[in-house]
Structure formats: C-alpha cells, structure tokens
DSSP file (Angstrom, degrees, kcal/mol; ACC not computed):
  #  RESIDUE AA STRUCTURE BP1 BP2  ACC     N-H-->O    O-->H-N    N-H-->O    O-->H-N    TCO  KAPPA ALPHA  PHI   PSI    X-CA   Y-CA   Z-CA
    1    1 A X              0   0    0      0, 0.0     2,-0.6     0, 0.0     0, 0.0   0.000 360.0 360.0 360.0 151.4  -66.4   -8.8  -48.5
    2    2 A X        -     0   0    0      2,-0.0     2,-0.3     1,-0.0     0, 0.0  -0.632 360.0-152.9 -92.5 112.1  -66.2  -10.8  -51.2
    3    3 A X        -     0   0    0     -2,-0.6     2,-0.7     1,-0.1    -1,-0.0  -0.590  12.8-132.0-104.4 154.8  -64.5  -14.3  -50.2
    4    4 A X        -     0   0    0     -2,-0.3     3,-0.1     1,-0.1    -1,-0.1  -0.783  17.9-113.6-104.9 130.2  -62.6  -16.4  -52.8
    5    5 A X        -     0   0    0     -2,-0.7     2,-0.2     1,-0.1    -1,-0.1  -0.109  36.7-119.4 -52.2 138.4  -62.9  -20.2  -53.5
    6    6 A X        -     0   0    0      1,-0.1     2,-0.4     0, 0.0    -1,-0.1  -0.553  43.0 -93.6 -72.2 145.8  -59.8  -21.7  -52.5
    7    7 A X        -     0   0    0     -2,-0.2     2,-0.8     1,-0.1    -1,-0.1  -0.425  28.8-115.1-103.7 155.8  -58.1  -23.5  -55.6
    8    8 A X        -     0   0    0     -2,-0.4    -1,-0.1     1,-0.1     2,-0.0  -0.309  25.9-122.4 -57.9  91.6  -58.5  -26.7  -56.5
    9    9 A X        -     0   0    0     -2,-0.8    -1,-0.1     1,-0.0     2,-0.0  -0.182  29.0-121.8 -70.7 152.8  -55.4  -28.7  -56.4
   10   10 A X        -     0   0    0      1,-0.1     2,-1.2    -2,-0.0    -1,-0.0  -0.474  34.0-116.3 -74.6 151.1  -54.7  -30.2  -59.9
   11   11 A X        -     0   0    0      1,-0.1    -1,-0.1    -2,-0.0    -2,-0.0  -0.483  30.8-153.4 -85.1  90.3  -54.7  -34.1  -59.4
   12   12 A X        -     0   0    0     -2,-1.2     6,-0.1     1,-0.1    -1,-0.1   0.386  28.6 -72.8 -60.0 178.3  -51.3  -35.8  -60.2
   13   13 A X    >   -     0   0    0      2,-0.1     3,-2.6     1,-0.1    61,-0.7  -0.174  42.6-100.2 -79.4 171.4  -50.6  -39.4  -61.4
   14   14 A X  T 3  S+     0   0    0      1,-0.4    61,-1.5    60,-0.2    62,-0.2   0.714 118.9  32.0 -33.2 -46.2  -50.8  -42.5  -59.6
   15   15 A X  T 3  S+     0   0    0     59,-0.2     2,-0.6    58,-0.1    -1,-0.4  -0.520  86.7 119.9-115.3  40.5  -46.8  -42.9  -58.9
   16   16 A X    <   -     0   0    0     -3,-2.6    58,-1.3    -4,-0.0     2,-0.5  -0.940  59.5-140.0-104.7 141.1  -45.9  -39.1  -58.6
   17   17 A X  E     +A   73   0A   0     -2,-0.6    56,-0.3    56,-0.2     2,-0.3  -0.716  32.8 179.7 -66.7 125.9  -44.3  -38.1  -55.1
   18   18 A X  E     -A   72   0A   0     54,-1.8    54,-1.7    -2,-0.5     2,-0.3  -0.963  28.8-125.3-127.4 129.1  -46.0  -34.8  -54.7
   19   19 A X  E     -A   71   0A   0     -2,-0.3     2,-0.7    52,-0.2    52,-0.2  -0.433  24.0-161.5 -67.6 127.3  -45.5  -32.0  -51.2
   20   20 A X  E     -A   70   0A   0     50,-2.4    50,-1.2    -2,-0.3    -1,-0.1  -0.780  11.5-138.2 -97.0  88.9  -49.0  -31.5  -49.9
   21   21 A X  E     -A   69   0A   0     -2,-0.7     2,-0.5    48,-0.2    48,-0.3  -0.256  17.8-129.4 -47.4 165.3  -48.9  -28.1  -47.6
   22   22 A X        -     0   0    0     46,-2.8     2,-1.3     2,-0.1    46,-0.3  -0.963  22.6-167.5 -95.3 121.3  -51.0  -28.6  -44.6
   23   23 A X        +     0   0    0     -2,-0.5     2,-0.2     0, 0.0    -2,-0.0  -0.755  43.0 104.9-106.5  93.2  -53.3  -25.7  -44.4
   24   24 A X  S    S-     0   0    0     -2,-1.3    -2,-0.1     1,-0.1     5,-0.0  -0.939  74.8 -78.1-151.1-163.3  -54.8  -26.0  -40.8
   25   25 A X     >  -     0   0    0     -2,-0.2     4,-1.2     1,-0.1    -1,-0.1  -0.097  50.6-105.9 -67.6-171.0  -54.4  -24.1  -37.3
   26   26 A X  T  4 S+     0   0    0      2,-0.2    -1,-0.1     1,-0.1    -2,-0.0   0.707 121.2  54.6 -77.6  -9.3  -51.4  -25.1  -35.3
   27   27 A X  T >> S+     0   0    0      2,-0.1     3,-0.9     3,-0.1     4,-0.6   0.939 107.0  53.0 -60.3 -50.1  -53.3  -27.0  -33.0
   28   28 A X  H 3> S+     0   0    0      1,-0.3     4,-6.4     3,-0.1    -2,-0.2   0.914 115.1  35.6 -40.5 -61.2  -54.6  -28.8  -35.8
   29   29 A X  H 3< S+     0   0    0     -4,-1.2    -1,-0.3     2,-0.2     2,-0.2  -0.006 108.4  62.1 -91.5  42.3  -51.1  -29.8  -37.4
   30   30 A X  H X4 S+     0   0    0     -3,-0.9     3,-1.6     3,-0.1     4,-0.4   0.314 113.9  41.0-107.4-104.8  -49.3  -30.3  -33.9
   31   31 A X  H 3X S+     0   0    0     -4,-0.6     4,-2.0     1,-0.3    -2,-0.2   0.571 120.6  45.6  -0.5 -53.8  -52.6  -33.4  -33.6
   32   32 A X  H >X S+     0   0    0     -4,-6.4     3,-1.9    -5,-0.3     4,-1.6   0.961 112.6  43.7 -65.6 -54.6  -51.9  -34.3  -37.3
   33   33 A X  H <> S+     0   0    0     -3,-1.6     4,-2.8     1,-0.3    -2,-0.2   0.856 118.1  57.8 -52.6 -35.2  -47.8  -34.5  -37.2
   34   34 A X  H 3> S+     0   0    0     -4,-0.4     4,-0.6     2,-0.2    -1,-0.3   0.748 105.7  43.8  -9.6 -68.2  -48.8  -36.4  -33.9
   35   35 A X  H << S+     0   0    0     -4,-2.0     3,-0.3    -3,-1.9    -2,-0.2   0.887 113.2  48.1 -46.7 -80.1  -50.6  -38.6  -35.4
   36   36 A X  H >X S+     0   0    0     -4,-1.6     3,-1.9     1,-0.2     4,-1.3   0.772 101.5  59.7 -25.1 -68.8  -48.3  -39.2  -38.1
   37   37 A X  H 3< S+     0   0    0     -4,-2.8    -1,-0.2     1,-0.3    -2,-0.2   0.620  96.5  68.0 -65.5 -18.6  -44.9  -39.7  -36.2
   38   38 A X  T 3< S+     0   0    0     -4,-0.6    -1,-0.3    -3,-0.3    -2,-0.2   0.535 103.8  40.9 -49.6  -9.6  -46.8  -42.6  -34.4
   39   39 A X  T <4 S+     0   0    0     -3,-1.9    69,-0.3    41,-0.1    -2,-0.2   0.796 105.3  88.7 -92.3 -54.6  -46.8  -44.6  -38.0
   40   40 A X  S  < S-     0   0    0     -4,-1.3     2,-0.4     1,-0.1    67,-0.2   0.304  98.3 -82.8 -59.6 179.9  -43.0  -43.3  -38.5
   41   41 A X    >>  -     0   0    0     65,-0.5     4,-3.4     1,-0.2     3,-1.6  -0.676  33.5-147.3 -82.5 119.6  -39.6  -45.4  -37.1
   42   42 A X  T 34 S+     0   0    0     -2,-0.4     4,-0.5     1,-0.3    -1,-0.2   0.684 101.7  52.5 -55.4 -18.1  -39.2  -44.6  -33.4
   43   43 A X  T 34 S+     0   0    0      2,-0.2    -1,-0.3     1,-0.1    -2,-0.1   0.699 106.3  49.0-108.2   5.8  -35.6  -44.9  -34.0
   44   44 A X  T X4 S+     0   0    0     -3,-1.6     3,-2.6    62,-0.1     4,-0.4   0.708 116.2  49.8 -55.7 -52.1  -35.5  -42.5  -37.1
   45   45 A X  T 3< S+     0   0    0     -4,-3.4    -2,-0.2     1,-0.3    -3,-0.2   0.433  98.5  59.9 -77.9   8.8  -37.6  -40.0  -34.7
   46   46 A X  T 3  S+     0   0    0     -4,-0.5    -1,-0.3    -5,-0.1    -3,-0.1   0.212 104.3  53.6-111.7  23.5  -35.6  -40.0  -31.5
   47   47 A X  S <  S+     0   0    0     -3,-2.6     2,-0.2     2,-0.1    -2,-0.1   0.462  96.8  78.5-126.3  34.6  -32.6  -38.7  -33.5
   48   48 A X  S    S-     0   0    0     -4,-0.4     2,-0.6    55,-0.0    55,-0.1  -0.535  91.5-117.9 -73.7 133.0  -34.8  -35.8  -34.8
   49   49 A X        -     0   0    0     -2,-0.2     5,-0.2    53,-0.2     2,-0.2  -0.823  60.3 -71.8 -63.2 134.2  -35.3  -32.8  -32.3
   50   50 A X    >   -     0   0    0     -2,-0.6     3,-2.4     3,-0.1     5,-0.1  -0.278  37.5-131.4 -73.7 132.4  -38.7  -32.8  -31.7
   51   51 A X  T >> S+     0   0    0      1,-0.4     3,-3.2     2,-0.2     4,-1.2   0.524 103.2  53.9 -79.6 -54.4  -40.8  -31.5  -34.4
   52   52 A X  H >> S+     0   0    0      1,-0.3     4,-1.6     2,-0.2     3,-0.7   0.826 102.4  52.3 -32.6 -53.1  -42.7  -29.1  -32.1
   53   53 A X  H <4 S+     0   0    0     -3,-2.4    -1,-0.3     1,-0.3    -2,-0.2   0.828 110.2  53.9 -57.6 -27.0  -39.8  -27.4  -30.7
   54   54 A X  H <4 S+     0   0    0     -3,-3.2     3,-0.3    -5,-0.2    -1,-0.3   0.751 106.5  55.4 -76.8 -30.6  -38.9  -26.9  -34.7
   55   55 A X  H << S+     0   0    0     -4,-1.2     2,-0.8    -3,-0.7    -1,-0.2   0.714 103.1  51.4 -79.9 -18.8  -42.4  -25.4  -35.2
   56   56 A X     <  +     0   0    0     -4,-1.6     2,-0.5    -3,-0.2    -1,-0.3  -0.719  64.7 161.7-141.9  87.0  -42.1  -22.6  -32.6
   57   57 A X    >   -     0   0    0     -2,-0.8     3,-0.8    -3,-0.3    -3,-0.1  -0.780  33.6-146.1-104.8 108.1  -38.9  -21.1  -33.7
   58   58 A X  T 3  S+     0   0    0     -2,-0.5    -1,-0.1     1,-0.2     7,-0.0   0.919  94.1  53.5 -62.2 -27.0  -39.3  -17.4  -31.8
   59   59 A X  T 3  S+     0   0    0      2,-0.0    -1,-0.2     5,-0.0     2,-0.1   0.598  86.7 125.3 -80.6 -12.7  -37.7  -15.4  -34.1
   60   60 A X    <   +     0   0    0     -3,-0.8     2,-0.2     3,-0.1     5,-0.2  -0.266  30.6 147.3 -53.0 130.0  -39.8  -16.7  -36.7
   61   61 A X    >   -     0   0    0     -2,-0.1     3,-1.6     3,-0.0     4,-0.0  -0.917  51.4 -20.8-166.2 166.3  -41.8  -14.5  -38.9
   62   62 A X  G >  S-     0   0    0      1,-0.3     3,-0.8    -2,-0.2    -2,-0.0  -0.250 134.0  -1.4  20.1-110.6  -43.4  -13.6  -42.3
   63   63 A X  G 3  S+     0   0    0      1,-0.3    28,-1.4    27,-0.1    -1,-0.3   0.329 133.4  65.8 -74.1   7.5  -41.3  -16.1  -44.9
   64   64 A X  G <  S+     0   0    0     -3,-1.6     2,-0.6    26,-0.2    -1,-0.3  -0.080  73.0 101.0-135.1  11.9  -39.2  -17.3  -41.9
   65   65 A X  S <  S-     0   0    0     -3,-0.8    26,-0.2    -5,-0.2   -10,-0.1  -0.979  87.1-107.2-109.3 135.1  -42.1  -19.1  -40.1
   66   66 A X        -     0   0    0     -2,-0.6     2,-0.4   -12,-0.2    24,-0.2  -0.043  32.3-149.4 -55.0 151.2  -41.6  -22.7  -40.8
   67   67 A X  E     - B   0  89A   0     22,-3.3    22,-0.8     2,-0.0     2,-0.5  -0.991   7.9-157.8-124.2 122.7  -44.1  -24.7  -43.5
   68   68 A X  E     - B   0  88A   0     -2,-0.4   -46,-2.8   -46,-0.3     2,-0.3  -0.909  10.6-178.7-130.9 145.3  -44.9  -28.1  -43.3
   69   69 A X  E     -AB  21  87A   0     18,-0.9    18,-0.6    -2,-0.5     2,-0.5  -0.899  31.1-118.8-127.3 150.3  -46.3  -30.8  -46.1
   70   70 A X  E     -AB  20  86A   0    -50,-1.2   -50,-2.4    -2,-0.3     2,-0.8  -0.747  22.8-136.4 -82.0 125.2  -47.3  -34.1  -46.2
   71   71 A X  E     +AB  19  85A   0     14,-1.5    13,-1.5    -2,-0.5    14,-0.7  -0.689  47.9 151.1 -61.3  93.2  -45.0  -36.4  -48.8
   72   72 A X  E     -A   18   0A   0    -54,-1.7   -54,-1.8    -2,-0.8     2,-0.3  -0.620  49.2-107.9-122.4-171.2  -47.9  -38.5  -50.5
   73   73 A X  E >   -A   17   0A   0    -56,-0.3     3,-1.7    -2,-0.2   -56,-0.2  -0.884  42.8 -99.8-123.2 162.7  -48.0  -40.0  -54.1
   74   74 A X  T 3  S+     0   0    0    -58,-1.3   -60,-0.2   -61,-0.7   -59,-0.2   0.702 121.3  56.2 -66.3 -29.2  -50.3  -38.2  -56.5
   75   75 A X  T 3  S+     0   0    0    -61,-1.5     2,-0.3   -62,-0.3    -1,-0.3   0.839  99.0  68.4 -95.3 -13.8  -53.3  -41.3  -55.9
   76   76 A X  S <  S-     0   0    0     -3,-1.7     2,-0.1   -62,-0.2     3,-0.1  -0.479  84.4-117.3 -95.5 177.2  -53.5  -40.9  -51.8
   77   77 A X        -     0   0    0     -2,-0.3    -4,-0.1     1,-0.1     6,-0.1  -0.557  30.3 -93.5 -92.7 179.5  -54.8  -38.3  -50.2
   78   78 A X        +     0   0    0      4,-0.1     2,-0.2    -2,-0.1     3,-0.1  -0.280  66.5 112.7 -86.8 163.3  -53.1  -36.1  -48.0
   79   79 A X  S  > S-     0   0    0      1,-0.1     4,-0.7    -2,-0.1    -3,-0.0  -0.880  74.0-100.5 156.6-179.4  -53.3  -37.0  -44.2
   80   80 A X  T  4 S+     0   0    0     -2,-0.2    -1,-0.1     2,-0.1   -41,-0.1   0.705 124.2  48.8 -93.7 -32.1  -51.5  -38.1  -40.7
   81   81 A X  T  4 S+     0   0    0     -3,-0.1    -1,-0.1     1,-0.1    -2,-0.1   0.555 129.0  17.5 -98.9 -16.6  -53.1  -41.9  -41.5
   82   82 A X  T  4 S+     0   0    0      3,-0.1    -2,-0.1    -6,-0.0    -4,-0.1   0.740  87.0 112.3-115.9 -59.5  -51.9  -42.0  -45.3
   83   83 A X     <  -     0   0    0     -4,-0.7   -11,-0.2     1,-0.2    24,-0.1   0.327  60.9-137.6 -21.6 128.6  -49.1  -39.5  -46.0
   84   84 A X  S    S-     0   0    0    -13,-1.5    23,-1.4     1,-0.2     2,-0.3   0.697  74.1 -28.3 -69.6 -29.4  -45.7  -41.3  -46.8
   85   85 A X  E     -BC  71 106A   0    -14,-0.7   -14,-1.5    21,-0.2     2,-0.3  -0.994  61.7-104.6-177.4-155.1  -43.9  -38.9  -44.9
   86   86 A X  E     -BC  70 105A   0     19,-5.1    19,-1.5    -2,-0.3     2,-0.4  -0.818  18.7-174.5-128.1 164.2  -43.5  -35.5  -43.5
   87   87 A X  E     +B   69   0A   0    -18,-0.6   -18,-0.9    -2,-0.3     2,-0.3  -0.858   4.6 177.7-150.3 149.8  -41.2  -32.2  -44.2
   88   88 A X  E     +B   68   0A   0     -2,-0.4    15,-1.5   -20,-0.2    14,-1.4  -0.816  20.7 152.6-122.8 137.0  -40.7  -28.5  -42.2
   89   89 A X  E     -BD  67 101A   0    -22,-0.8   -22,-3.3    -2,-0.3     2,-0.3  -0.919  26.6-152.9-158.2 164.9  -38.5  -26.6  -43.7
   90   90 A X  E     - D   0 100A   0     10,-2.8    10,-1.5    -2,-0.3     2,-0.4  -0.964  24.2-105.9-147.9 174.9  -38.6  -22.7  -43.5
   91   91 A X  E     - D   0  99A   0    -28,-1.4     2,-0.6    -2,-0.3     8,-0.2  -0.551  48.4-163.1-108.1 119.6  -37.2  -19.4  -45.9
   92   92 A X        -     0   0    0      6,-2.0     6,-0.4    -2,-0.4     4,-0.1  -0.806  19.2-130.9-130.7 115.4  -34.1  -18.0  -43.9
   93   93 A X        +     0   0    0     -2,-0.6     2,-0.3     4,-0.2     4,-0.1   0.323  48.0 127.1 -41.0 156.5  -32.3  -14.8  -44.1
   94   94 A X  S    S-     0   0    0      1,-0.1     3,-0.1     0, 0.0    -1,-0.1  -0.699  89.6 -53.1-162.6-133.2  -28.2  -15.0  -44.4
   95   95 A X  S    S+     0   0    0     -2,-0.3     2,-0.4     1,-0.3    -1,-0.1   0.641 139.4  27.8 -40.9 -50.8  -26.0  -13.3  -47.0
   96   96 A X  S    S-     0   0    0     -4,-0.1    -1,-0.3    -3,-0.1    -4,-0.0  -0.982  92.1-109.5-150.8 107.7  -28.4  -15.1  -48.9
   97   97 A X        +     0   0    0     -2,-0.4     2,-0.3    -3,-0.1    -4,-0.2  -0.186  46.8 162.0 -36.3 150.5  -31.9  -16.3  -48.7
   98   98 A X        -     0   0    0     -6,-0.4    -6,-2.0    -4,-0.1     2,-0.2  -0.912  35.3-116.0-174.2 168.5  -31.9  -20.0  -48.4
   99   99 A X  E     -D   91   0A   0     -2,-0.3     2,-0.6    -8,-0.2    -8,-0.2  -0.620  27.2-155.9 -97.7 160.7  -34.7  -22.9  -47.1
  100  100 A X  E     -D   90   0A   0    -10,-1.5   -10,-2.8    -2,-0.2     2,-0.4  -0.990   6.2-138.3-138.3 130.2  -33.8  -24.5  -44.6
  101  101 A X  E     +D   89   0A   0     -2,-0.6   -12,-0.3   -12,-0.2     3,-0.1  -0.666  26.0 165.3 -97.2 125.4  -35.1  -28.3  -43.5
  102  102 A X  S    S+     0   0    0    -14,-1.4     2,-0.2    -2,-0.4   -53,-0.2   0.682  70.5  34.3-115.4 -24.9  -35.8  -28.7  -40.0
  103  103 A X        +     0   0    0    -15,-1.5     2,-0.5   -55,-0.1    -1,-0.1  -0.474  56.2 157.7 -87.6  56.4  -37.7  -31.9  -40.6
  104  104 A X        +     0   0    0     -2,-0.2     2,-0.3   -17,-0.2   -17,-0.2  -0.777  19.2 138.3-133.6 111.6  -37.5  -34.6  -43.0
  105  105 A X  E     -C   86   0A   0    -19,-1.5   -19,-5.1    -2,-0.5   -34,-0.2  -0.982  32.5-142.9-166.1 159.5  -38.9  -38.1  -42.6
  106  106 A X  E     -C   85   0A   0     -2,-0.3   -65,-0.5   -21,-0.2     2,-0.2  -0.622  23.9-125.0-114.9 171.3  -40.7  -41.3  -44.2
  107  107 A X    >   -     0   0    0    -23,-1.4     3,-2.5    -2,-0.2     4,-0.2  -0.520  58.0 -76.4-104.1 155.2  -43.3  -43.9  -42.5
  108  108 A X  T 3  S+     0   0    0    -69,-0.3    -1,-0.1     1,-0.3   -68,-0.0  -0.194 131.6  25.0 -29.7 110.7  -42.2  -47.6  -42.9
  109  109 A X  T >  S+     0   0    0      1,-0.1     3,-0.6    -2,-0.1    -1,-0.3   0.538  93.6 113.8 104.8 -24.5  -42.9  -48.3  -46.6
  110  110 A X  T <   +     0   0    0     -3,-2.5     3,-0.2     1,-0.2    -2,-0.1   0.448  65.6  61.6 -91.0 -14.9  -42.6  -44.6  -47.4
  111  111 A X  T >   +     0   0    0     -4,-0.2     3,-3.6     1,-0.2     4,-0.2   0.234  56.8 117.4-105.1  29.4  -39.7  -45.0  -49.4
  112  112 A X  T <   +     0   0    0     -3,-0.6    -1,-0.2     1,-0.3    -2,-0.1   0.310  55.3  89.3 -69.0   7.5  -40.6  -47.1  -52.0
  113  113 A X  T 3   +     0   0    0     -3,-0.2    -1,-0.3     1,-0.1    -2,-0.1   0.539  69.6  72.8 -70.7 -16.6  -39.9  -44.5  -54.3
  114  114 A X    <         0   0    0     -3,-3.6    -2,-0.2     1,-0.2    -1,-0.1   0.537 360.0 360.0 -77.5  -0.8  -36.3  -45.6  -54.8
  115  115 A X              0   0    0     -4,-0.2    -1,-0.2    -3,-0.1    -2,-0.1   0.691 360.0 360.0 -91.0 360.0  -37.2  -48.4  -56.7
C-alpha cells in the first residue's frame, strides 16, 4: 500500500495564537499534558477535573472522542515545554451537534495575548 506524506503545516506569523492538534498515542499525550500541567498554575488546575478522567469519557466514540491541541503562537513550536496552553474539547450529540470544552487552560505568561 501506498502510504501518504503527512501534510505540512503551513507556518503562521510570529504573534498569531494558533491550536496545534497533538497527533500521538494516548500514552504519549497523557506524558505530554503531564508535562505541561507541571508549567501551568496549581491553583487554576485543582479546580479543573483531572484532565485524564476528561480523556477517557466511555461513551466516547468516532466525532465524540475528545481532541486535544496545544495553544502556541505561530513562532514556537508545539510541545509540553513551550506550548502557552492546552485545550480538550470533543463533538457531542444533543438536539444539535455541538463541541464541547472539557479543558481549557494557560501556563503562567500564556496570556499575553490580551495585550
């Protein structure tokens, strides 16, 4: 089988906030988000549920399994050691499709986009 080059994300500018997926196993991004929420404010994260228990939703499946990206600006790269901050959210049935955020949080410093 023929396998296809993954694409090439295009690179944005210096100052733009851009969501970064993380495409790795889950072992991998339980270690990165890990990682990460050691940078972030312990007293933002303990009034979070904890982001694992948001990742292994049971009922979860096909558009309904939660996605998570790193919050960077267009000049770092993506990572647990750089990233500005973190997001899960996942695609949920109702009436009405709609996303739903189970995660959302900046590192110290990470919101220096409001200025």
């Amino acid at each position: 089988p023929e396998t296809v080059p993954a694409e090439e994300p295009v690179p944005a500018p210096a100052d733009e906030i851009v969501l970064v997926p993380l495409r790795m196993s889950p072992d991998q991004a339980k270690e990165a988000t890990a990682k990460y929420l050691e940078r972030a404010d312990p007293r933002l994260i303990s009034t979070m549920p904890p982001l694992a228990a948001q990742l292994s939703i049971p009922d979860a499946k096909g558009s309904e399994t939660p996605e998570l990206y790193w919050i960077t600006r267009g000049a770092h790269g993506p990572g647990a050691e750089s990233a500005l901050g973190l997001v899960c959210f996942r695609m949920a049935q109702g009436l009405a499709p709609f996303a739903q955020i189970l995660h959302l949080s900046l590192v110290p410093g990470g919101d220096d986009w409001k200025e």
